[in-house]
N, C-alpha and C positions, 0 to 999 in steps of 0.2 A: 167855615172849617173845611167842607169838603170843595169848596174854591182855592184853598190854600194847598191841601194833596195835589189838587188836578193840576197845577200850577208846577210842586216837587216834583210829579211826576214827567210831566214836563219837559220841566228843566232837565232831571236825569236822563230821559231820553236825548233830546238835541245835545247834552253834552257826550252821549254817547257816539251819538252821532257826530258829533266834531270829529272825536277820537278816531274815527275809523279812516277816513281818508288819510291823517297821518300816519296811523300805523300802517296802512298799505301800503305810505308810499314809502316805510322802512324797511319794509319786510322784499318789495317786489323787487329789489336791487339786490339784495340777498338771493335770492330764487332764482333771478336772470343768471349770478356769475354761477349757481351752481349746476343750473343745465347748462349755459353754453361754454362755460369753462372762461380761464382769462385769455386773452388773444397771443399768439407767440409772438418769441420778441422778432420782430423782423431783422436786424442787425445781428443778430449770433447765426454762428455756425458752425460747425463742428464735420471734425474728417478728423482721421487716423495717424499718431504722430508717433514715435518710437522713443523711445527717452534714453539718453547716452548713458553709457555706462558706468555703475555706481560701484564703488567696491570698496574696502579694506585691508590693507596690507600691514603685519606688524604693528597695528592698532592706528596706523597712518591712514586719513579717510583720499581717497579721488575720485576724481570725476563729480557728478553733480550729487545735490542734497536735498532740495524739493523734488517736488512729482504734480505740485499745484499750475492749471493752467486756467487762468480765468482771469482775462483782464482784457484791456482795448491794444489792437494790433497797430503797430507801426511799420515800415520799415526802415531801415538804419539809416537811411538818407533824411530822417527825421532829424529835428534840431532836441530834442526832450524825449528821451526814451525811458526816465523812470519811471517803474509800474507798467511798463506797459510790456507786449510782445511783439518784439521784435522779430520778424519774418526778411530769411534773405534766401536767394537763389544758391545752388553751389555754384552757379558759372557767374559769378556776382562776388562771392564767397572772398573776404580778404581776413588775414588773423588781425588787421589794426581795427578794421569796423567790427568783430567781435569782441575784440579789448574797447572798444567805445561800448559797447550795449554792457558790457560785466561793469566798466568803472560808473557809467550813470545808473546802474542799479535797476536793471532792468528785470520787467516780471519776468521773463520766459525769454530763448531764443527759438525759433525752427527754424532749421536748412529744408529748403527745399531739394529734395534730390530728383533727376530728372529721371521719367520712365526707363528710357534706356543708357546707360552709361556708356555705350558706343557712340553719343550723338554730342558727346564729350569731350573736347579738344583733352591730349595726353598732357600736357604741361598743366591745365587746371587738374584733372585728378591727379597729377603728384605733389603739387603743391597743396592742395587739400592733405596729400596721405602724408609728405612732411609735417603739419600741422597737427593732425588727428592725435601723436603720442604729448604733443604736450598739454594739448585740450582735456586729455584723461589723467594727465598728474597733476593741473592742477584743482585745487578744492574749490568749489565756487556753491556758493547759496540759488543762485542762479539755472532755474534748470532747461538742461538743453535738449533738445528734441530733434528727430526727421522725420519727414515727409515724404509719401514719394508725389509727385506733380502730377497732377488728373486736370480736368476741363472744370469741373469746379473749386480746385483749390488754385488754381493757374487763376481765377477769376477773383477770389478772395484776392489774391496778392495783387495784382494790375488794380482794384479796390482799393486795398491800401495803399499801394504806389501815390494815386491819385490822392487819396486823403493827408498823406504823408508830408507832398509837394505842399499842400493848402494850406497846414493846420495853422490852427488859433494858439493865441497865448498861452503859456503852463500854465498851470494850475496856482494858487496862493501858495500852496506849500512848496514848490520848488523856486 
């Protein structure tokens, strides 16, 4: 009989002992992400964009309708730009490659505007300021944003440029 406890006891022990290195090794992966935190995403970034103007007139809506910006960057020299955002230069800037990025349903536009607008041949910023009134009548889901062009967001885009040139197949859904 008391070979039989010494035996339950035993067992109870070493099966406790099993248990221990499994639940450690549950627990310790737990405790690692919450002191070191999860790791950032290296591919996101984020800078400062302006979002075109929204408004309502005699209950008629223009200009843009979202304010959401979260998705993968193209630029229009992409072959597939739905969902995605599409980033162009103003000195790049055409109203047919903006009517490409609205009719494939694109996440987002941003122009980039350049630091100084004196470094700005005058035939592009009129043709831009020709463009501008009907960019704001019309409605689009689409929302359109600027930028103005720094050393890091000049780097995002020549980034996308590259990635843009390269990409892979769509997606199943397109």
């Amino acid at each position: 009989m008391l070979e039989e406890a010494g035996e339950e006891v035993l067992g109870s022990v070493l099966l406790k002992a099993s248990c221990l290195p499994l639940s450690f090794l549950l627990v310790l992966p737990a405790v690692l992400l919450l002191l070191l935190g999860p790791p950032p995403a290296s591919a996101a970034h984020e800078f400062t964009v302006y979002r075109m103007q929204q408004y309502e007139l005699g209950g008629q809506p223009y200009g843009t309708r979202n304010a959401v910006l979260n998705t993968e960057a193209r630029t229009v020299e992409a072959d597939v730009l739905s969902r995605r955002c599409v980033m162009m230069r103003l000195m790049d800037f055409s109203y047919e490659q903006y009517q490409k990025a609205l009719r494939q349903s694109a996440g987002a536009v941003v122009i980039i505007l350049p630091q100084s607008m004196s470094s700005v041949p005058q035939d592009v910023i009129r043709q831009f300021m020709e463009r501008e009134p009907e960019m704001l009548a019309m409605e689009t889901i689409v929302p359109v944003y600027f930028a103005e062009e720094d050393e890091e967001l000049l780097s995002i885009y020549e980034q996308t440029q590259a990635a843009s040139a390269s990409q892979g197949s769509a997606s199943a859904a397109e």
